[in-house]
C-alpha positions as CSV (number, residue, x, y, z in Angstrom):
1,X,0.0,0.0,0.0
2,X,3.3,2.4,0.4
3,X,4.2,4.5,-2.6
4,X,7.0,4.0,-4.4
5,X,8.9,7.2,-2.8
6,X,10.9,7.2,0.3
7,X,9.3,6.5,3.9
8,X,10.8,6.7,7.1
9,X,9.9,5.1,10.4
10,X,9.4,7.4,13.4
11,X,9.0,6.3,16.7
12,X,7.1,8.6,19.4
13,X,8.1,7.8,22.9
14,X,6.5,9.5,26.2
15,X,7.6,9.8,29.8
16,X,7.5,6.8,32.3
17,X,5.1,9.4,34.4
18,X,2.1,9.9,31.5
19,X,2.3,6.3,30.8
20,X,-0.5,5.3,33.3
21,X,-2.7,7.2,31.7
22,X,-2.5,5.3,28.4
23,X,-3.3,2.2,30.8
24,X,-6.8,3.4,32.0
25,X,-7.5,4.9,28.9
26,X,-8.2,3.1,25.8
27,X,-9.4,6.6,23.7
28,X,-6.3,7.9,24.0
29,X,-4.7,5.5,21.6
30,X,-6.6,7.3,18.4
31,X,-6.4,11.0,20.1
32,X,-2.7,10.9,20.1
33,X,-2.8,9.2,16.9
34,X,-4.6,12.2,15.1
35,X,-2.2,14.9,17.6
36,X,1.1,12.7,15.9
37,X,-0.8,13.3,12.1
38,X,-1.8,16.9,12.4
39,X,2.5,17.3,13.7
40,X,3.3,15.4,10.6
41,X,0.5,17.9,8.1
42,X,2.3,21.2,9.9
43,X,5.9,19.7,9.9
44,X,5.3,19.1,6.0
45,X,3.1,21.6,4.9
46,X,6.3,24.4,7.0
47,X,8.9,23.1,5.7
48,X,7.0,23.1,1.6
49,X,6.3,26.6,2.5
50,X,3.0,25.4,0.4
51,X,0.2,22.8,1.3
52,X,1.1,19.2,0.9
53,X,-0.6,16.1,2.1
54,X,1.6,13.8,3.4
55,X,0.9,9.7,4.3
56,X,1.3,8.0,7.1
57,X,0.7,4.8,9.3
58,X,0.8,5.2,12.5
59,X,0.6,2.1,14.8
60,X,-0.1,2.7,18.7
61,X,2.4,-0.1,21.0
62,X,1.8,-0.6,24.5
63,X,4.4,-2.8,24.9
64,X,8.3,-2.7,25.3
65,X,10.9,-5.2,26.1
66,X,9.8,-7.9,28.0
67,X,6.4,-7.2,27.7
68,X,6.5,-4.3,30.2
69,X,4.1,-1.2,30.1
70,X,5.4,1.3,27.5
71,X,2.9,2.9,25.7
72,X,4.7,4.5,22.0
73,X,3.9,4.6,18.6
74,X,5.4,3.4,15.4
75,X,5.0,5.5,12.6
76,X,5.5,4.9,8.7
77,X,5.6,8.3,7.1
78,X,6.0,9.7,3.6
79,X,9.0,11.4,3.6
80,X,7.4,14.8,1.9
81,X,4.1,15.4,1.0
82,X,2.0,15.9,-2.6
83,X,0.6,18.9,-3.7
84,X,-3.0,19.4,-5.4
85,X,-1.1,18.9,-8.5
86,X,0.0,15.1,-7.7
87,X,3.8,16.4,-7.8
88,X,5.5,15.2,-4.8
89,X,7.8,17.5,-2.5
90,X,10.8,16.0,-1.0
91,X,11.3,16.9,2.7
92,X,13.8,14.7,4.4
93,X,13.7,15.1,8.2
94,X,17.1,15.8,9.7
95,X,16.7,17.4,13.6
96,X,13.8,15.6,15.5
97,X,14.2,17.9,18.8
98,X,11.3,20.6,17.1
99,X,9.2,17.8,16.4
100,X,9.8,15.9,20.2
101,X,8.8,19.3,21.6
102,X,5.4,19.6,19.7
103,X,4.9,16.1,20.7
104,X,5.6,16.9,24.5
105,X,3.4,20.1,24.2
106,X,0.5,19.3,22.1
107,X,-0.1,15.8,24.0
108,X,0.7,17.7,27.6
109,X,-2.1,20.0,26.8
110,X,-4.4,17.2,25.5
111,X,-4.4,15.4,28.5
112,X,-4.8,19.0,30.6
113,X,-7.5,19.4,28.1
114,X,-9.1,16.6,28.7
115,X,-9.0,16.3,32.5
116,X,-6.1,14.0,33.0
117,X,-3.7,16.2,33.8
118,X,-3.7,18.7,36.7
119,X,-2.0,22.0,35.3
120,X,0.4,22.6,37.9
121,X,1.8,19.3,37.2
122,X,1.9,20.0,33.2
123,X,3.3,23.0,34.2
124,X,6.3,20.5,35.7
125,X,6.1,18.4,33.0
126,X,7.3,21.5,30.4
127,X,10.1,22.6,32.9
128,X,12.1,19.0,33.2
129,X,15.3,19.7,30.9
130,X,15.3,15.5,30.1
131,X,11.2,15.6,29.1
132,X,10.8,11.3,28.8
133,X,9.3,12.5,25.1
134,X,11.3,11.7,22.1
135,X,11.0,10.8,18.6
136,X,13.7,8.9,16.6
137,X,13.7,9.0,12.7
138,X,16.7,7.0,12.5
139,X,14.9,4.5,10.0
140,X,14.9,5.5,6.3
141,X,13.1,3.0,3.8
142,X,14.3,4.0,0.4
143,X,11.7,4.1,-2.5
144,X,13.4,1.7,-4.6
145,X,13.4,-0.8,-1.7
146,X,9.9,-2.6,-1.6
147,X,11.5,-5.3,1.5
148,X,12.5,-2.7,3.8
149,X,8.9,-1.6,2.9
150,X,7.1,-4.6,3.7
151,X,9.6,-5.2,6.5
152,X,9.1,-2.1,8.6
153,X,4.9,-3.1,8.3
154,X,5.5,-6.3,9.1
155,X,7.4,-4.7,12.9
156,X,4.4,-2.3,13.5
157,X,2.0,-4.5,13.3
158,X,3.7,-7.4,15.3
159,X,2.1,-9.2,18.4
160,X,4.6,-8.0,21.9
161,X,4.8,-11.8,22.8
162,X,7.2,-13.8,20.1
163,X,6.7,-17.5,19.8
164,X,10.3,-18.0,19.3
165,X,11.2,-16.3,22.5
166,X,9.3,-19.0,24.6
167,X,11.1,-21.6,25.9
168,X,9.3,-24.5,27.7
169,X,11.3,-26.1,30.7
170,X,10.5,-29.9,30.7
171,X,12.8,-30.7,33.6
172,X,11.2,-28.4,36.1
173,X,7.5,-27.1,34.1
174,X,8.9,-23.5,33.8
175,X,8.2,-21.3,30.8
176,X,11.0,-18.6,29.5
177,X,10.4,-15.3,28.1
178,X,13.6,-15.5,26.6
179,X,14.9,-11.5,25.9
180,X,18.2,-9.5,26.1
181,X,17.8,-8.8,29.8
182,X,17.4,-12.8,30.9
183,X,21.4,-12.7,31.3
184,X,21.0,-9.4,34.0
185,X,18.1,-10.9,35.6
186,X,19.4,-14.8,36.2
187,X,23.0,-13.6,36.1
């Protein structure tokens, strides 16, 4: 379903202190998926200096390494945007700091908006020099390359528990989550 022009992954990533709130509610999932579009639309449609409508998957996670809580999405994006002449605009992204402080501001006043979060305590939130938010664009997915295309979907849209990483103990009854941190934890 990807174009043949280039795509990049991003991944969004909020603070160990907002992530409860992703627990206990379920809604938030599409209203940070629509706050994470419209960032995308401005970035683009900025950086054109005309209007552009770019593309995007975005895939909401609540899951990180060994299965614990960390809500964050996954995001396939256009890498530019087309214009309402079907000609497509360019627009690698190079610094992701503007973009992780839109994120931390626009979903920081979503949950104030929306009751979740006190003020005075999004008011903290906004002062802490290390926020939790960040976004990483390290992923590029070439237009020429329709494996790293199919790829990339395949990781956004994979279950947080892999078969292969479970390990079944005969001798004792025991089942292993096997991950990278099993060598910390039993070491």
């Amino acid at each position: 379903m990807l174009l043949n022009l280039p795509h990049r992954q991003l991944v969004l990533s909020v603070p160990k202190a907002l992530r409860i709130y992703f627990k206990n509610d379920r809604n938030l999932f599409a209203d940070v998926s629509k706050i994470i579009f419209s960032i995308i639309n401005d970035y683009y449609n900025e950086a054109a200096k005309t209007a552009v409508k770019p593309g995007a998957v975005i895939s909401y996670q609540s899951f990180g390494d060994m299965v614990r809580a960390n809500p964050h999405y996954h995001c396939i994006i256009l890498e530019g945007g087309i214009n309402d002449k079907g000609c497509f605009h360019y627009l690698p992204i190079k610094n992701t700091s503007q973009l992780t402080e839109v994120f931390r501001r626009r979903l920081i006043k979503h949950l104030v908006d929306k009751g979740l979060l006190e003020r005075s305590f999004a008011l903290n939130l906004l002062s802490w020099k290390h926020s939790g938010f960040s976004v990483d664009s390290s992923v590029k997915i070439p237009a020429t390359s329709k494996v790293a295309r199919v790829n990339l979907s395949q990781y956004i849209i994979r279950h947080p528990v892999s078969l292969q990483q479970i390990l079944y103990a005969r001798s004792n009854g025991t089942i292993i989550y096997k991950t990278k941190y099993n060598e910390y934890f039993l070491g």
